[in-house]
C-alpha positions as CSV (number, residue, x, y, z in Angstrom):
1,X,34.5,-6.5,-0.3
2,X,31.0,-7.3,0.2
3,X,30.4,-5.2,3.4
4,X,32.1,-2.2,1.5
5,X,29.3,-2.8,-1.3
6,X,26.4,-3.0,1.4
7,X,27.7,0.3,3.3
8,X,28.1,2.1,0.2
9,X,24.8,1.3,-1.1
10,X,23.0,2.1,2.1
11,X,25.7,5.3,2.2
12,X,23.6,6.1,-1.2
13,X,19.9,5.5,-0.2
14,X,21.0,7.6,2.9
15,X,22.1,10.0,0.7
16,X,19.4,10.3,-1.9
17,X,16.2,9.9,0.9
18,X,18.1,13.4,2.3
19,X,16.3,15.5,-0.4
20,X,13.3,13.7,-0.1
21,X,13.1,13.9,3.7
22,X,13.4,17.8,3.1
23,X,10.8,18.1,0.9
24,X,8.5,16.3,3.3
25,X,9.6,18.8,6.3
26,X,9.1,21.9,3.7
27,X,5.7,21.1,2.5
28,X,4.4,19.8,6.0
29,X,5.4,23.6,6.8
30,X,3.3,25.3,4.4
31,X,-0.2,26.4,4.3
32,X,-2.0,23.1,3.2
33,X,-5.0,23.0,1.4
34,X,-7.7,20.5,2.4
35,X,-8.8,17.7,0.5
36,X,-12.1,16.1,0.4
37,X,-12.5,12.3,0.9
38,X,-15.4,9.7,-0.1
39,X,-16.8,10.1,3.3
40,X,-16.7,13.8,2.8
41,X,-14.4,15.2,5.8
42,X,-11.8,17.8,4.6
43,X,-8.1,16.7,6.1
44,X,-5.0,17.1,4.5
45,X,-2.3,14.7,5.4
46,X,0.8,15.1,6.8
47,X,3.9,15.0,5.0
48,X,4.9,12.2,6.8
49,X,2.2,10.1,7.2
50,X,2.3,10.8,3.2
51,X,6.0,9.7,3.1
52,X,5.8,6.8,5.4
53,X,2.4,5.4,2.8
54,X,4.5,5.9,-0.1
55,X,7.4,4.0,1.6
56,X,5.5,1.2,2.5
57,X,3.7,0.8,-0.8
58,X,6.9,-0.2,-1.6
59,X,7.1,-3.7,-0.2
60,X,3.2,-3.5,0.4
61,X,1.8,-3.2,-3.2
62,X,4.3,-5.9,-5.1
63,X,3.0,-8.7,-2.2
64,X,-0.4,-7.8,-2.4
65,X,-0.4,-7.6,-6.4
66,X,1.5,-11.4,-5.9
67,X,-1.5,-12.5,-3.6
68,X,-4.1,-11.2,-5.9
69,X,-3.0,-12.9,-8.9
70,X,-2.9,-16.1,-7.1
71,X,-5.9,-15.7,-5.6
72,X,-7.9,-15.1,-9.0
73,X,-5.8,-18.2,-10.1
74,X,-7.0,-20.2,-7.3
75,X,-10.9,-19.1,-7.7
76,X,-10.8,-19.8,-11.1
77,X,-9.3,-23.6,-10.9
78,X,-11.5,-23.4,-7.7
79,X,-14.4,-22.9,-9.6
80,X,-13.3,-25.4,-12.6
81,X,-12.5,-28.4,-10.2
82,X,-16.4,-27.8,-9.0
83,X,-18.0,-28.2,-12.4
84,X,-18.5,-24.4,-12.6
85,X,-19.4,-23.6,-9.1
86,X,-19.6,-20.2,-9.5
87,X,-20.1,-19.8,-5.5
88,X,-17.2,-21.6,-5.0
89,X,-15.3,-19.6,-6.8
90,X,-16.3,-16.2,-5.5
91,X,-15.5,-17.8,-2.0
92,X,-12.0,-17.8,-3.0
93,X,-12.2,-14.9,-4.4
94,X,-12.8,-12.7,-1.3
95,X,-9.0,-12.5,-0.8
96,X,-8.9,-10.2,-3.9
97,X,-11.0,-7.7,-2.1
98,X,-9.6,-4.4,-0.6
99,X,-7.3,-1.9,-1.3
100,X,-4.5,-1.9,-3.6
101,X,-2.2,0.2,-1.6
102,X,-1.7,2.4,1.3
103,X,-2.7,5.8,1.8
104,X,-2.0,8.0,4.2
105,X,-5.4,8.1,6.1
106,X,-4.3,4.4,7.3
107,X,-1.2,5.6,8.6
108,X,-2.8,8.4,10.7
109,X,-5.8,5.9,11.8
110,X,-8.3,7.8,9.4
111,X,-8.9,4.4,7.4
112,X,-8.9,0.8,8.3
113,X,-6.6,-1.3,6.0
114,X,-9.1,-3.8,3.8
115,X,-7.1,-7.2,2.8
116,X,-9.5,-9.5,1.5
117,X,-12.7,-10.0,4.0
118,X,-9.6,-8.7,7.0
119,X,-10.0,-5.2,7.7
């Protein structure tokens, strides 16, 4: 009974990421209109490397809003335990830097991924 339930649900993700997948294909097909970026280069993604940022913000963005909130957590009882060490406390706090989810220009190798003082 339980490998019927797995199959069918994966049957349905199958199912409903068919559309999606499309839609990708279609507008990777068009005429795409560049976009600037902060360091001022016009490049338009690709649909996929689009679809593939989107997919892994999935899993990506829940951890990484899970590790910030223990970080700032940590810094703060960091800095408490110290007697107001405010230098400790931004120490700790270094893990809360970078970005807050993927996008596409890290995918295609545009961007380094920042996590914290890791890029």
């Amino acid at each position: 009974m339980r490998k019927r339930c797995c199959a069918l649900v994966l049957a349905l993700v199958l199912v409903a990421a068919l559309p999606v997948l499309a839609a990708a294909e279609a507008m990777g097909a068009e005429e795409d209109v560049p976009q600037t970026t902060d360091a001022g280069r016009n490049y338009v993604p690709g649909a996929w490397s689009s679809f593939a940022a989107a997919a892994s913000n999935i899993v990506y963005f829940p951890l990484r809003l899970a590790i910030t909130i223990v970080t700032a957590e940590a810094g703060g009882l960091t800095g408490w335990l110290t007697g107001g060490d405010e230098a400790a406390a931004k120490a700790v706090w270094h893990g809360t830097d970078g970005q807050a989810y993927i996008r596409p220009g890290v995918i295609e190798g545009r961007e380094r991924l920042r996590f914290g003082d890791y890029e």
